[in-house]
Steps between C-alpha positions, in 0.01 A plus 500: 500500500795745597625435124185552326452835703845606422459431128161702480669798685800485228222450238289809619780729579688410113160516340431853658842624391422425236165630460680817592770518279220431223328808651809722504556431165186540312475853698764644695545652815322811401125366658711380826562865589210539674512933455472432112080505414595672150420151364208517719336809451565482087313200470716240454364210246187640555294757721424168756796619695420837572169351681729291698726792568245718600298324674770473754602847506116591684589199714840647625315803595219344653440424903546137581195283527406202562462323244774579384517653110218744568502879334265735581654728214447332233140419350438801765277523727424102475874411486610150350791245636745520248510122464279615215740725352723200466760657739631173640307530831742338715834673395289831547353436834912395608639780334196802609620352883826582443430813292659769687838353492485500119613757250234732347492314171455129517400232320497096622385388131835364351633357858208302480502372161874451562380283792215311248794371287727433750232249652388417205841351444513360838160317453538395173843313565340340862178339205775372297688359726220253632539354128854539381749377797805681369511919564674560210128386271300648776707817426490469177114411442429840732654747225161472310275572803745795585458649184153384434304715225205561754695619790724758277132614330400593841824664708466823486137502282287345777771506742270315825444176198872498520461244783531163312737314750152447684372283266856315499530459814092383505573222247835429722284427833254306255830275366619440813165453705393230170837277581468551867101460529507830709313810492574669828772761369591732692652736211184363306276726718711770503488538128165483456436812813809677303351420127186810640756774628631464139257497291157341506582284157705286679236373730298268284854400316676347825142429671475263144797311584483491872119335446667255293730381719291532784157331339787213315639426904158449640403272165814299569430513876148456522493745737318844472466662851874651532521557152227725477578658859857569354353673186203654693751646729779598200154734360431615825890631486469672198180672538668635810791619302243664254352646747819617660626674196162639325421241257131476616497897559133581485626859228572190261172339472321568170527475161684812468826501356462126381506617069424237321332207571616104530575363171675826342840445675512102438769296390441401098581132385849619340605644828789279540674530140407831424791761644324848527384654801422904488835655353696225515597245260634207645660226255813515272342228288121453504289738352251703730127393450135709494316543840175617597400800698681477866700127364826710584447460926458147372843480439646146579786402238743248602776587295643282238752272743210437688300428205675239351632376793117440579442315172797269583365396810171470421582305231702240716221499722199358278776247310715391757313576830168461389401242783613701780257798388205321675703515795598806508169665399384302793762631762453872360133472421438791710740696350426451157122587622627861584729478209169476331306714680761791486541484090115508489529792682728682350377440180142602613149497317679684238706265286739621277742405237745695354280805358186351495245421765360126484226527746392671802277250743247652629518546878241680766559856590572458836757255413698726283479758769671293749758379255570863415617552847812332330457614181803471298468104538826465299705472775348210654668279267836567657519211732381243211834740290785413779398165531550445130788662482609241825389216273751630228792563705486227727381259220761560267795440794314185533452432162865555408668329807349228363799521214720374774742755388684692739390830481209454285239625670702830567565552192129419420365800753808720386388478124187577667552803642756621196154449260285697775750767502518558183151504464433727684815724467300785284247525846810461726693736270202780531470425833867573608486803308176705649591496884852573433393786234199590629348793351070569605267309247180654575433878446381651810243751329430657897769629647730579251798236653600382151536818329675323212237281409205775518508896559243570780363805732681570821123524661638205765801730599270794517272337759710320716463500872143649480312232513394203732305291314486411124094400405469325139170570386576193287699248469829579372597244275759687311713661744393361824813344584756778458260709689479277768891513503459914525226465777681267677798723466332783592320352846170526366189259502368365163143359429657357161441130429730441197782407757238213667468151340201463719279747680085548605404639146147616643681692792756687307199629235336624817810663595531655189093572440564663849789723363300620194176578750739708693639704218170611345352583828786743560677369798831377275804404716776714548755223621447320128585442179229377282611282174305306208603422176171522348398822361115430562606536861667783541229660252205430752689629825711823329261767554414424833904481622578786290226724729648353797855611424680243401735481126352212257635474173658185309869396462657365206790297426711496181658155403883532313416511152183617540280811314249520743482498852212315644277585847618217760330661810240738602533703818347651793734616729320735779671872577780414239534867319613637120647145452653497129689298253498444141350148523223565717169659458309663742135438504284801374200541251729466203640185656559209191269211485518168435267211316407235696715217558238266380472209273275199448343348251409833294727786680887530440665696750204747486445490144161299336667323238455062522173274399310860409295241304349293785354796620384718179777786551735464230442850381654608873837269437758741632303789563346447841758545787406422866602708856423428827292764676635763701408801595784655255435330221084534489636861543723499228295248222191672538611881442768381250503466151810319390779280624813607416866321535820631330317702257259235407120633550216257506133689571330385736144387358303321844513439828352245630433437863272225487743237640568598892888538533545572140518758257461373128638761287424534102741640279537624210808299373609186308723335763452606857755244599826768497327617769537206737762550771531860426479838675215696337378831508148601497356827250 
């Protein structure tokens, strides 16, 4: 016993170095230095990270609570736990306790996804090593779990899924429990409590495997009393933990937040062979295939070592091994029954193929709703992913030691891993690069931080420090995160959901209706900023918080390269005065309109103009434009007689009301689409 234990500590500590040294490679030091958030606040991979970021800047700030995780300041007044801002609950709770010896700037995302492939490593060599008996394979066979497609996809892009050494070290308790007909693991319940302060996507991946070992012990043992008592009590753990750390944080109930539903972001049939995920391509030799809709969080290729190394064994398995198969399918019936379960999953109700969709099976509402609650159902495929890639690795050393040449089965897993490299070296290659290099990849159209991408106001420099509170009178799905960086900067509250994966969508619109009320009744707040990106807003509440005192007007953004600057944000900032800049426009009775952002089956982008036919208006195609109704524009429309924009003058022939919330405009025109998108002026 005193030899195996020694051997798994020299396994786990060489398999984390070398999870580590696969980490320092692909991206530096540069995310280790935990003052450096450029990478952070730019929107590294994607804008995913800046959520993260942010959501545990309001934590730093906030009072401790129990639970722990818990912000009053963000999704103001409700708050939210910023387990649903995907801020790695745990490492913020440790590091908001020891806060105040920190430096002013810090960030604990690239220690821990240092730490996620350093145990990744450590895990994956400890699995390997219960079916290869020499290190050197179990070494060897852990290079392609260390550098495994899914886990680079994630670091850094949804740094909390980063956490794949729990499912390793899931499927190494289920390994080890199988041979030793035990269940009662110590580190086993652990995980699963630890698998919730992570991120919740973990639960039902290491719960999977832990009820297969646990439900294939009291099979083999007839026994069901301390089976279920251990698992019973392992849930009981991990709702605790939840609990604990905000997981089950009544600001998170609801639909809100939750995009689209199950079956969008599923895992389609090629998933395995096809190497694209969003911005990434990920093989050297096989061509990237067609997805559907949200396929791309499906992402689950093996690489091409893995792949054929997969064929190879499978192949000696039906032709030379067929008779064991029975046996085996007996042993891991349980396993292969969440194997099953998972993939059906993660596929969903939604089955696709390449770029087509086969079929979508019909399921209840109610169903769909609760599968939504882990909607991108992709993921749930990774445990039934490492345990193929386990069936390559270890296969293959198997396979070829059965040469009975020295060396053979090393030199098997290193041809292996030289394939899987090179594979993947234009990923790896891109990979390297964009940490070490890292310039921002978003444009932040707010505040103005990436002035080299896009020319903006200086409005957020202008009203810094005078307000408490920042109140979006809508959601802000275009700019909410970098503003929640600024307000989180800046001390301040924000109502804004954009930075909340999941929040109580019927509370937050009566927070909002509330603000509105407020506003036209005259009793606007002097502590707050008030934001929307939707003109139609700001229309119906100008007048009132210009009377009370306050500046409204629009500000614009100008991308490099671009003619024209387009409106990004509309304003009402209370007691600001003679506020000015060239790309912002104060609100007044000459104030530009806007069509409606509308389309359906007969309006595009405020234009009448598709299937005139079904409805007897074909004389109308392109000269009926739409705007919602505000108290500017029934101003405007009805005493006006022409639109105008950049010396282009189309007269103005009806009005028509008819419709509440619209105005349908008639013009006198050919093509009223040049006016979509467009500043116009009203005669």
């Amino acid at each position: 016993m005193t030899l195996l234990k020694h051997r798994n500590t020299r396994l786990f500590l060489l398999g984390a170095l070398l999870g580590l040294a696969a980490f320092l490679c692909i991206y530096g030091v540069s995310a280790l230095n935990v003052t450096n958030d450029a990478f952070l606040r730019g929107g590294y991979v994607e804008q995913d990270v800046l959520q993260h970021y942010a959501g545990w800047l309001f934590y730093r700030e906030s009072p401790l609570s129990l639970p722990f995780g818990f912000t009053q300041r963000l999704n103001w007044p409700q708050g939210t736990s910023i387990a649903f801002t995907d801020s790695i609950p745990l490492f913020a709770a440790f590091f908001r306790l020891l806060s105040p010896l920190l430096p002013e700037t810090f960030q604990y995302f690239g220690l821990y996804t240092a730490l996620c492939f350093a145990l990744q490593g450590g895990f994956a060599a400890l699995l390997l090593g219960l079916f290869l008996r020499r290190d050197l394979l179990a070494l060897l066979g852990a290079v392609p779990f260390v550098i495994s497609p899914i886990l680079l996809e994630r670091a850094f892009r949804h740094t909390s899924l980063a956490a794949h050494f729990l499912i390793l070290a899931a499927l190494y308790y289920y390994f080890l429990g199988t041979r030793e007909n035990r269940y009662a693991y110590k580190g086993l319940f652990v995980l699963n409590a630890l698998a919730i302060t992570l991120h919740p996507y973990f639960v039902p991946m290491t719960y999977g495997v832990t009820f297969a070992l646990v439900a294939g012990c009291a099979w083999r043992q007839r026994r069901l009393a301390r089976p279920a008592a251990f698992l019973a009590a392992d849930l009981a753990a991990t709702l605790l933990a939840g609990w604990l750390f905000g997981t089950f944080s009544a600001a998170g109930s609801g639909a809100g937040g939750a995009g689209n539903e199950y079956g969008y972001f599923s895992m389609n049939l090629n998933a395995l062979w096809n190497p694209t995920s969003r911005g990434v391509v990920w093989s050297l030799f096989l061509p990237v295939q067609n997805q559907v809709g949200g396929n791309y969080d499906g992402f689950n290729y093996l690489g091409l070592g893995v792949l054929l190394a997969l064929l190879a064994v499978a192949a000696f398995a039906v032709f030379c091994l067929r008779r064991r198969l029975p046996e085996l399918a007996r042993r891991h019936g349980w396993l292969l029954f969440v194997c099953a379960c998972l993939t059906v999953f993660a596929v969903s109700h939604v089955v696709t193929a390449n770029g087509a969709t086969l079929f979508r099976f019909p399921l209840p509402q109610a169903l769909v709703e609760l599968a939504t609650t882990l909607r991108s159902s992709g993921r749930l495929f990774w445990p039934v992913y490492y345990l193929l890639m386990l069936a390559a690795v270890a296969g293959l050393a198997r396979l070829a030691g059965r040469l009975r040449f020295h060396g053979a089965a090393a030199g098997a897993l290193a041809l292996l891993c030289l394939v899987q490299l090179a594979d993947l070296s234009p990923a790896l290659a891109q990979k390297a690069a964009s940490l070490r290099s890292y310039v921002p990849c978003e444009t932040d159209w707010a505040t103005g931080t990436t002035p080299a991408l896009c020319e903006t106001t200086d409005f957020f420099e202008a009203v810094r420090g005078r307000y408490a509170n920042l109140l979006a009178l809508d959601p802000l799905t275009r700019t909410g995160m970098e503003l929640a960086l600024w307000a989180a900067d800046e001390g301040m509250n924000t109502t804004d959901t954009s930075v909340v994966a999941r929040y109580n969508e019927a509370l937050a619109a009566q927070s909002r209706q509330g603000f509105w009320e407020e506003v036209l009744a005259g009793r606007l707040r002097a502590d707050s900023l008030y934001l929307t990106e939707r003109p139609e807003t700001f229309l119906q509440l100008a007048d009132a918080a210009s009377e009370q005192g306050a500046w409204c007007g629009a500000l614009y953004a100008l991308p490099a390269g671009a003619d024209d600057a387009e409106p990004v944000l509309y304003v009402i900032a209370p007691g600001l005065d003679n506020y000015a800049h060239p790309l912002a426009t104060e609100y007044s009775e000459d104030f530009p309109l806007r069509l409606a952002d509308y389309s359906d089956d007969y309006w595009y982008m405020g234009v009448l103009s598709l299937n005139l036919s079904d409805i007897g208006r074909e004389a109308d195609e392109n000269k009926v434009v739409l705007f919602y109704d505000t108290p500017l524009a029934r101003r405007r429309l009805k005493a006006g007689s022409a639109l105008c924009r950049e010396g282009v003058r189309c007269p103005i022939l009806e009005v028509d009301d008819s419709d509440a919330g619209w105005l349908m405009v008639t013009l006198e025109t050919e093509d009223a689409r040049a006016l979509a998108g467009k500043d116009l002026v009203v005669e």
